[in-house]
C-alpha positions in Angstrom: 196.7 221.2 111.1 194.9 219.3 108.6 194.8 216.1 110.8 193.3 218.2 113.4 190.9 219.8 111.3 189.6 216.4 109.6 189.1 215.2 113.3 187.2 218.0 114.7 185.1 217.9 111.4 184.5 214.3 112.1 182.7 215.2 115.6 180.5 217.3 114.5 177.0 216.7 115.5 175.3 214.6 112.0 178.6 213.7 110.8 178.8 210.0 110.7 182.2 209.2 108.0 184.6 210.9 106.2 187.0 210.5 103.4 188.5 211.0 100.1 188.2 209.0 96.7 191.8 209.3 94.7 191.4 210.1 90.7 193.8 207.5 89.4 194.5 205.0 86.7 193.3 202.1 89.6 190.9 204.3 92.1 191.1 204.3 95.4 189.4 205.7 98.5 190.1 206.2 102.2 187.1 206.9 104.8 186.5 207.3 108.1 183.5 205.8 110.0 182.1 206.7 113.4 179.5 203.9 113.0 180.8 200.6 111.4 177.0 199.5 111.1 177.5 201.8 107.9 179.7 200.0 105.9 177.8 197.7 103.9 175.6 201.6 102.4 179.0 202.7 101.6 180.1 200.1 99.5 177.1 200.2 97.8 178.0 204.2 96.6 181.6 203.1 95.8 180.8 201.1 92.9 181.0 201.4 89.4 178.4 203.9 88.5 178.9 206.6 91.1 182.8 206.2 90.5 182.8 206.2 86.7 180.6 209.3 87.0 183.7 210.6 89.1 186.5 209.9 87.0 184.2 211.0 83.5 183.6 214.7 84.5 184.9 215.4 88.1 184.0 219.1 88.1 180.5 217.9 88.2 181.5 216.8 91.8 182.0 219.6 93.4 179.4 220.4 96.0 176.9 217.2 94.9 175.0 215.6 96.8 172.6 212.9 96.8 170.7 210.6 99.0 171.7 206.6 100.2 169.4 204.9 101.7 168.6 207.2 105.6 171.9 208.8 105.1 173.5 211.7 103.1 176.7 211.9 101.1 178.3 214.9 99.7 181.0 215.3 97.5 183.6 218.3 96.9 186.8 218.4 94.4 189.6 219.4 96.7 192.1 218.7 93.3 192.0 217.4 89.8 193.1 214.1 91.7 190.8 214.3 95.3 187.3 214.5 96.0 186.4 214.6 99.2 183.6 212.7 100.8 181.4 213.6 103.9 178.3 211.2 105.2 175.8 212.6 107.3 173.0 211.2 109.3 170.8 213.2 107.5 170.8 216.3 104.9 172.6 218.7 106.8 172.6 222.5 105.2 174.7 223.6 107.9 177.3 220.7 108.0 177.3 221.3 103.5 178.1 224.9 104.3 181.2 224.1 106.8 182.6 221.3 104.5 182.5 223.6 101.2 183.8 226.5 102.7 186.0 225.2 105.5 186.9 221.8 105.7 187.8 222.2 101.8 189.6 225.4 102.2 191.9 223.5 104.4 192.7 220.5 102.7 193.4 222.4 99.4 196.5 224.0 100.7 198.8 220.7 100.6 196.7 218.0 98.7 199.9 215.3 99.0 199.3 215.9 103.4 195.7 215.3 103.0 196.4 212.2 101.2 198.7 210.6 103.8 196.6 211.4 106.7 193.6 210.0 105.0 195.9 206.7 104.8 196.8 207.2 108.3 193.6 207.5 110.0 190.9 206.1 107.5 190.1 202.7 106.2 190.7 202.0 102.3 187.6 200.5 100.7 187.8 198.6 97.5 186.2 200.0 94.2 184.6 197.9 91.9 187.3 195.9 89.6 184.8 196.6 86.6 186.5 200.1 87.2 189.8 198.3 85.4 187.3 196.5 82.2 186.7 198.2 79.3 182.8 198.3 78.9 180.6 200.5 77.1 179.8 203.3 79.3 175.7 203.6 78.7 176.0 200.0 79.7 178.3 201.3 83.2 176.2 203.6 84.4 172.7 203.0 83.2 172.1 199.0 83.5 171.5 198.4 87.1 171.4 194.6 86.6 174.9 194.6 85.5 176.6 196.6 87.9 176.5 197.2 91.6 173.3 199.1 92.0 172.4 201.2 94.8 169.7 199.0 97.0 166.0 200.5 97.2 163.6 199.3 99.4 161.4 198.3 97.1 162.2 197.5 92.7 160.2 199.7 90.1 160.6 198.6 86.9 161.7 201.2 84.3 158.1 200.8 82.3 156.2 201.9 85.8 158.2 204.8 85.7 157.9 205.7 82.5 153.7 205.6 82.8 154.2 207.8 85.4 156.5 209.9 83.8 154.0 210.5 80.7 151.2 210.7 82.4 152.5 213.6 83.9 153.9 214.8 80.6 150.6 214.5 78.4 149.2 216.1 81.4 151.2 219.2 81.2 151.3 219.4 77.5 147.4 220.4 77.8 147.8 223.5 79.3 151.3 224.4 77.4 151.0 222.6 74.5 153.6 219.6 73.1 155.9 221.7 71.8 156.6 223.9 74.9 156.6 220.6 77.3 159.0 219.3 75.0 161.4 222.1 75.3 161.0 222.4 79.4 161.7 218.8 79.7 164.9 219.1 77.0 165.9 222.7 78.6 165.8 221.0 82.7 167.6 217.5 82.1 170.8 216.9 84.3 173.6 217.8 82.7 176.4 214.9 82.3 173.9 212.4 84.3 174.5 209.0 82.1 172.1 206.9 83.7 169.6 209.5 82.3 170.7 208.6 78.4 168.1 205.7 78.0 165.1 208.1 78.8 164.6 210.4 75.3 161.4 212.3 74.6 159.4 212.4 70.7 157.6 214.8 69.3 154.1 213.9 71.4 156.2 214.9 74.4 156.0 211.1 75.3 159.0 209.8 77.4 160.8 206.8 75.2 163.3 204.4 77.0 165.8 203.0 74.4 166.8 200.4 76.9 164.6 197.5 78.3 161.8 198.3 79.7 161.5 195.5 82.3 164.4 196.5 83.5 164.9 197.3 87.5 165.7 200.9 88.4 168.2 201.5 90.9 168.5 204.2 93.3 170.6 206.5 92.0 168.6 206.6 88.6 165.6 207.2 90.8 166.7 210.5 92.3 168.2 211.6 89.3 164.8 211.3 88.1 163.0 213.2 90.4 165.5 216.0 90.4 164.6 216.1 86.7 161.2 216.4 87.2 161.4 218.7 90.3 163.5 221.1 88.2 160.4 220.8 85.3 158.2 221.4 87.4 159.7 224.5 89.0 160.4 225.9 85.5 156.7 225.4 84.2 155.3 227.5 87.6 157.3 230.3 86.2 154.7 230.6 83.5 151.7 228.7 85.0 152.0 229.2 88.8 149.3 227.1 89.6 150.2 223.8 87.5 152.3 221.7 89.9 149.5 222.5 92.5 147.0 221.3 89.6 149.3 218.2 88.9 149.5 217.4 92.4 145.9 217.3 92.9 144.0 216.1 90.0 147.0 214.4 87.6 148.9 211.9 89.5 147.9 209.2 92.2 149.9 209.0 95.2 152.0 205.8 93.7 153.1 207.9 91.1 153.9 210.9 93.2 156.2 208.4 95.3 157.4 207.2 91.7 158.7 210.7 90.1 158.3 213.4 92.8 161.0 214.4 94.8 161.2 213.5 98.7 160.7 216.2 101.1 164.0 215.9 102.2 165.5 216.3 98.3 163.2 219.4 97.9 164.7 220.5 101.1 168.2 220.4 99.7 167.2 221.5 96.1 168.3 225.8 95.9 168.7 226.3 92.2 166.5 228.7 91.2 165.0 227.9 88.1 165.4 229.9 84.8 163.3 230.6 81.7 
C-alpha cells in the first residue's frame, strides 16, 4: 500500500523527487529523483542550515515550503522522527494539497514501513558532518560563508539589503509613525526563523544587523526576508490600504523591489491572512 502510493505520488504531473529526512542523533535522508540533473539543488537544501532548522523545532515543518533555485520543496512531519519531502517543478497548490492530506495520511499509519521502502526505492544523500560539531547555532544557521549556503544567482551583501530594508521602513514610519512601524515589523517576524536573529530593529524603526555587514546573503535568508516583509506589508494595508501601492510606486526602485519584495510566485503561495 504505501509503496504503491509513494509511486503513484511520484508520477504525478510537477512532481520531480521524493523522500524523507530521519530525525536522529546522525540524520539521514532518502529521496527519490525522476531527473538526476537535480541532484546537485538538493544537496544544496540538505545542508546544515535547513537541517538544523529541522531537528531545532520540527513542528515548524509541517506544511513549509520554500523556494530552490526553479524548483519547489515542501516539507510535512509524518512523526516526531520523519518529515517528508516532496520537489516540484514548480509551486504546485494542487500537488501541496494531495501531499498534506493524502500522501501524509498514508504514510502515518506505519511510520517503521515508510522507512524501509524509502530505503528500498530511494537514494540516501549525505547531510552535512557539521550536523555532528558542536557550533554556536546563530553561527549555523545565519553565516552563509561558513556553512553550505543555498546558491543565488547573483550575491547581495547583507548592507544592500539592509538600505533597502530601511528605506522602506523610514518610508512607512511617515504615514504611521516610528512607534507603530516598530511594532508591525516586531508583531510579523517569522517565528523560530534563526537566520533572521542578526536583523534587530531600534527605536527610529531602523533595521540594525549585529553581524557583519559585508557579509553575503544566501538564499534561504533571502526569502525569509521577503516573507517578512510581505507579511508587513499586508498587515500595514489593514490600516492604510493604499500604502504598499504608495511604496510600490514612489518609495522603492526596482533594485530594491527585487531586493526585499516577494516573487510572484512566493506571493502566489503566501495564504495567511494577516491579523491586527
Amino acid at each position: 500500500m504505501i509503496e504503491t502510493t509513494i509511486k503513484n505520488f511520484l508520477n504525478l504531473p510537477g512532481v520531480i523527487g521524493l523522500g524523507i529526512i530521519l530525525i536522529q542523533e546522525q540524520p539521514k535522508s532518502y529521496l527519490c529523483l525522476k531527473e538526476q540533473t537535480i541532484q546537485w539543488q538538493v544537496q544544496e537544501f540538505l545542508n546544515y542550515n535547513f537541517v538544523q532548522n529541522i531537528l531545532k523545532n520540527p513542528d515548524a515543518f509541517d506544511c513549509f515550503d520554500f523556494p530552490i533555485h526553479t524548483h519547489h520543496v515542501y516539507t510535512y512531519q509524518v512523526s516526531s522522527q520523519v518529515i517528508l519531502i516532496v520537489l516540484t517543478s514548480i509551486g504546485l497548490a494542487a500537488i501541496k494539497t494531495i501531499a498534506n492530506l493524502q500522501l501524509k495520511t498514508v504514510l502515518k499509519k506505519d511510520i517503521e514501513q515508510t522507512i524501509e521502502v524509502f530505503r528500498k526505492l530511494a537514494k540516501e544523500f549525505p547531510i552535512a558532518r557539521a550536523i555532528a560539531s558542536p557550533v554556536s547555532p546563530a553561527v549555523q544557521v545565519c553565516d552563509g560563508t561558513k556553512s553550505m549556503s543555498l546558491k543565488q544567482q547573483e550575491k547581495i551583501a547583507v548592507l544592500e539589503l539592509l538600505n533597502a530594508l530601511n528605506h522602506l521602513s523610514k518610508f512607512t514610519s511617515t504615514y504611521m509613525g516610528k512607534k507603530a512601524t516598530i511594532k508591525y515589523w516586531d508583531s510579523t517576524r517569522p517565528k523560530q526563523i534563526d537566520c533572521l536573529a542578526y536583523y534587530q530593529m531600534n527605536e527610529n524603526a531602523e533595521f540594525l544587523f549585529t553581524g557583519n555587514d559585508t557579509d553575503i546573503v544566501n538564499q534561504m535568508q533571502h526569502y525569509w526576508l521577503r516573507k517578512w516583509t510581505s507579511t508587513f506589508l499586508r498587515k500595514t494595508a489593514l490600516i492604510l490600504p493604499n500604502l504598499p501601492e504608495i511604496i510600490a510606486q514612489k518609495c522603492l526602485s526596482d533594485r530594491e523591489k527585487f531586493l526585499i519584495l516577494p516573487t510572484q510566485a512566493e506571493k502566489t503561495e503566501s495564504q495567511t491572512p494577516a491579523t491586527v
